[in-house]
N, C-alpha and C positions, 0 to 999 in steps of 0.2 A: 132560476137563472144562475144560481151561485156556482154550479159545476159548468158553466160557459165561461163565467169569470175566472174560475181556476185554471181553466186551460183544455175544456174537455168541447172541440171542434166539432157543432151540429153539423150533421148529415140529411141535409133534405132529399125527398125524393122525387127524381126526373128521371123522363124520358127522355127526353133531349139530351145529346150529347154535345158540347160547345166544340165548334172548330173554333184550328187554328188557324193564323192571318197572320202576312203582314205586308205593309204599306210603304209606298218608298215617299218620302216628304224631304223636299231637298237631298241632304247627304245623310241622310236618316232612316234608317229602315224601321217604320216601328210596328212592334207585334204585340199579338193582341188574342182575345178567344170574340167566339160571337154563337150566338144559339137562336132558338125560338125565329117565328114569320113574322114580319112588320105586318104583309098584306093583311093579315087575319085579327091582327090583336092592336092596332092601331101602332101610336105612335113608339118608333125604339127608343130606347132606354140605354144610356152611355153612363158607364159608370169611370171617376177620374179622382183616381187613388192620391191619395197623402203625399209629401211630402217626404214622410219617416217609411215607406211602405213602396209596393207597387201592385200590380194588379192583383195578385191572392188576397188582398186584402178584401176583395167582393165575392170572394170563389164561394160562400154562400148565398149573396145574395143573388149570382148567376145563374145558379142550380134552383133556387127557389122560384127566379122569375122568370125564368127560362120559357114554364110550362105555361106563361101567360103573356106575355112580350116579346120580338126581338130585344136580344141584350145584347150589350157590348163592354167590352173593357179590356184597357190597351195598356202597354208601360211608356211612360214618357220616356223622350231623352234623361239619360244619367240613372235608370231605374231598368230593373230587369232585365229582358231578352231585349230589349230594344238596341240597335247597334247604330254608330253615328259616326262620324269626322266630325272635326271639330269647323264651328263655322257660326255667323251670327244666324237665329233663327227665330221664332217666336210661338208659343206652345200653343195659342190660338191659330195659327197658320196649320200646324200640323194637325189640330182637330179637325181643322176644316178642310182638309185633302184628305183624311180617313174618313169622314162621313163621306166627301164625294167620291171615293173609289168603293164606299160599299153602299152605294147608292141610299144613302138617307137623307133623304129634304127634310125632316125637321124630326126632332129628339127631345126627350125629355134626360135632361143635364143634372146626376146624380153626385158631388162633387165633395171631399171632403177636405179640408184643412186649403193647402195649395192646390187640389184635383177644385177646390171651393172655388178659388179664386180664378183659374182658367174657364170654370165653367158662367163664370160672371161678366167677363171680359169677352169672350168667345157672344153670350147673349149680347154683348150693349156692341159687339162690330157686326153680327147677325142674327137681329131682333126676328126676324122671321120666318128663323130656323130653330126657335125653339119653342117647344109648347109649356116648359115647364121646369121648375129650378128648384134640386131638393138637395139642399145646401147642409152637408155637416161639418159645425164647427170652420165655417171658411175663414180662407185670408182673404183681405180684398186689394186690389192695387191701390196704393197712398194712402192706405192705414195708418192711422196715428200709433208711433210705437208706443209699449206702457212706459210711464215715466218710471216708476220702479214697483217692485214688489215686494208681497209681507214675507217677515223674513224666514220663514219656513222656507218659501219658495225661491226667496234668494240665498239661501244656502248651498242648494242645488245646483242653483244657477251658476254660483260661483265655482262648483264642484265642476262641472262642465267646462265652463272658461279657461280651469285650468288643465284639465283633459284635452283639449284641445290644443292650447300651446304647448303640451307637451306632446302632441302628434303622437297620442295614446289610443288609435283608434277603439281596442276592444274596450277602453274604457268609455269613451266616448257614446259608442252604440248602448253602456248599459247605463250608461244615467239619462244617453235619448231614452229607454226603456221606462224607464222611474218617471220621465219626467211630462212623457208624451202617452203612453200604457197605462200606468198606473196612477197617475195623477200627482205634480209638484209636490203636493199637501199632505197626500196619502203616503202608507209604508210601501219601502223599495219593496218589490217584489210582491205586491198586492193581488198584480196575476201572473198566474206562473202556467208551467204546464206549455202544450200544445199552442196556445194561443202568444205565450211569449218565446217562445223557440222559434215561432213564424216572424212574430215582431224583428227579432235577433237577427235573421238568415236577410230579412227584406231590407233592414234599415243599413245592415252592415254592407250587402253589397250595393248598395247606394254611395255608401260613406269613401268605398274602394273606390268607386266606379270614373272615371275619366271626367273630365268637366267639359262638356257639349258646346261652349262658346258662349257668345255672352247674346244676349237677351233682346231683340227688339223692344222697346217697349210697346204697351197697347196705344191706339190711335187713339185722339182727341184726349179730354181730361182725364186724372185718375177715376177710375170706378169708384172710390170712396164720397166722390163728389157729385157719381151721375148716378145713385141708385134709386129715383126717383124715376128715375124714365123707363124703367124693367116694372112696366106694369104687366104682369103676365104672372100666372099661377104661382106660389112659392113655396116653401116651407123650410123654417130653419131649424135645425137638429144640432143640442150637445149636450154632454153630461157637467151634471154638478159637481165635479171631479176635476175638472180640465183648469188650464189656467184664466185666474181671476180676469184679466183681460181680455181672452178671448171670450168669455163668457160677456160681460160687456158687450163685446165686439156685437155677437149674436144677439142680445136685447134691441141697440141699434138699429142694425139686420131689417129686425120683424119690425121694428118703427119707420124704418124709412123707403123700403120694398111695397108701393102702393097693394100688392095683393097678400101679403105673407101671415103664415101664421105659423108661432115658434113650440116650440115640444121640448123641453127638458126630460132628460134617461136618468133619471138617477141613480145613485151608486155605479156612473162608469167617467171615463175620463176622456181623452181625445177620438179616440176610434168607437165609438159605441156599438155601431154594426157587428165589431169584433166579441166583444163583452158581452152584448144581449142581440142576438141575433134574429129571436124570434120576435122579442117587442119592435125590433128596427123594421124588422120585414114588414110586417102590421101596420107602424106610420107609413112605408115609404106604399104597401098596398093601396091603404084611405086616400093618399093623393094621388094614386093614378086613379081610382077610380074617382075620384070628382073630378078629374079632366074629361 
C-alpha cells in the first residue's frame, strides 16, 4: 500500500459508468454521480465526503462498488459542483430530497469526518431509512471539543490559527493538508503525489467557496447524547495517524452504537479510503455483506 500513500491513485475496474445528477433542495442545486441497480444488489450505498474534500474523495470507492450496489455520492452545499443562494437550510434536509428524487427508501450511509456526522443525524431523524452506518473517522452533533492537545499537534494548530487570521488561504489549505492528510503528528508532506494534489484542488475550493447560510440545527437532542437509539448495523473506521481526539471520539463510537464494531487503518490519518484504498474497500465490502 505505500505507493497509494505516496500519491499513486488505484484504478479499479468497471463496467458501470457513474452518471451524472442533480437535485434541486430549496435554493440548492446539488450534484452528484450514481452508478450500479438497487433492484438487483439490494440496498444503495450513499457515500458523504469530509469536510476538507468533496465527492472525488469516493471516486474509488464508486468504481469499485459500482459493480455490486447502486452507489451514490453528491457535493454538499459549500463543496464542489454543487450551486446554492445563500439561505438557512440543513444538510440532513438536503439528503433527504436527493434520496427521494432518486427514489431510494432506505441506504446504507458511508460517511466520513462531517459526511460522518450528517450521516448520523440524517439516521437518528430517519431511523427507517437506513440499513446501515459505516462511519469514518465522524463528527457527531455536540461533541465535546478536545480540551487541548500534545504539543506536536499544537504546534500545527497554532500554525493554522495564524493562517487563518492572516486570510492566507493557500497557506491555510496546506497545513489543512499536514493536518487532516497526513496526520498532526506525522511529517508535512507524508503523502504526496496524486492523492495530495486531489486533497489541494478539493479542500482549496471549499476554503474559496461562498458560505451557504447558516445551519438549521438537527431536531431533538444532540447526536452525541442519542447514540444509543441507532441500534442498526455499524462500523466505525479511522487511522492511527489522525487526530488524538478524534481517535477517542471513534473508541466512544464503537462503545456507545448498540450494534458497532471499530477497525483501525494503520499508517493512514483522516481520509483512510484515500491512503489504503484496497484495505478500505474490503471493511466497507464485509459489512455490506453481513447486511
Amino acid at each position: 500500500m505505500t505507493t497509494e500513500r505516496q500519491g499513486t491513485i488505484a484504478t479499479f475496474a468497471s463496467s458501470v459508468v457513474p452518471r451524472h445528477f442533480t437535485v434541486t433542495s430549496g435554493r440548492a442545486v446539488l450534484a452528484g454521480v450514481e452508478a450500479g441497480a438497487e433492484e438487483v444488489w439490494g440496498p444503495a450505498v450513499v457515500f458523504l465526503h469530509a469536510g476538507v474534500a468533496d465527492r472525488r474523495m469516493w471516486q474509488e470507492q464508486v468504481a469499485s462498488f459500482a459493480e455490486t450496489h447502486r452507489v451514490v455520492a453528491y457535493d454538499r452545499r459549500g463543496f464542489g459542483e454543487t450551486r446554492y443562494d445563500v439561505e438557512r437550510f440543513s444538510h440532513v434536509h438536503d439528503l433527504r430530497a436527493l434520496l427521494d428524487d432518486l427514489q431510494i427508501r432506505k441506504a446504507v450511509l458511508v460517511g466520513c469526518s462531517q459526511g460522518g456526522r450528517v450521516a448520523i443525524d440524517y439516521a437518528l431523524t430517519h431511523p427507517g431509512r437506513v440499513a446501515g452506518l459505516f462511519l469514518v473517522a465522524p463528527a457527531v452533533s455536540g461533541q465535546p471539543e478536545p480540551a487541548d492537545y500534545p504539543p506536536a499537534v499544537a504546534a500545527v494548530v497554532d500554525l493554522l490559527d495564524e493562517a487563518e487570521a492572516d486570510e492566507d488561504i493557500e497557506r491555510v489549505n496546506e497545513l489543512e493538508a499536514w493536518l487532516w492528510l497526513d496526520g498532526p503528528a506525522r511529517e508535512e508532506g507524508r503523502v504526496s503525489g496524486a492523492l495530495r494534489g486531489l486533497f489541494l484542488e478539493m479542500n482549496g475550493a471549499a476554503l474559496r467557496a461562498a458560505d451557504p447560510g447558516e445551519q438549521n440545527p438537527p431536531s431533538g437532542a444532540p447526536a452525541y447524547r442519542r447514540l444509543s437509539e441507532l441500534d442498526l448495523p455499524a462500523q466505525v473506521v479511522w487511522g492511527d495517524a489522525d487526530f488524538p481526539h478524534v481517535q477517542q471520539r471513534c473508541n466512544h463510537l464503537v462503545q456507545a452504537l448498540p450494534q458497532a464494531l471499530g477497525t483501525v487503518i494503520a499508517g493512514t490519518a483522516h481520509l483512510p479510503n484515500l491512503e489504503q484504498p484496497a484495505l478500505f474497500n474490503h471493511h466497507l465490502a464485509m459489512f455490506l455483506e453481513g447486511l
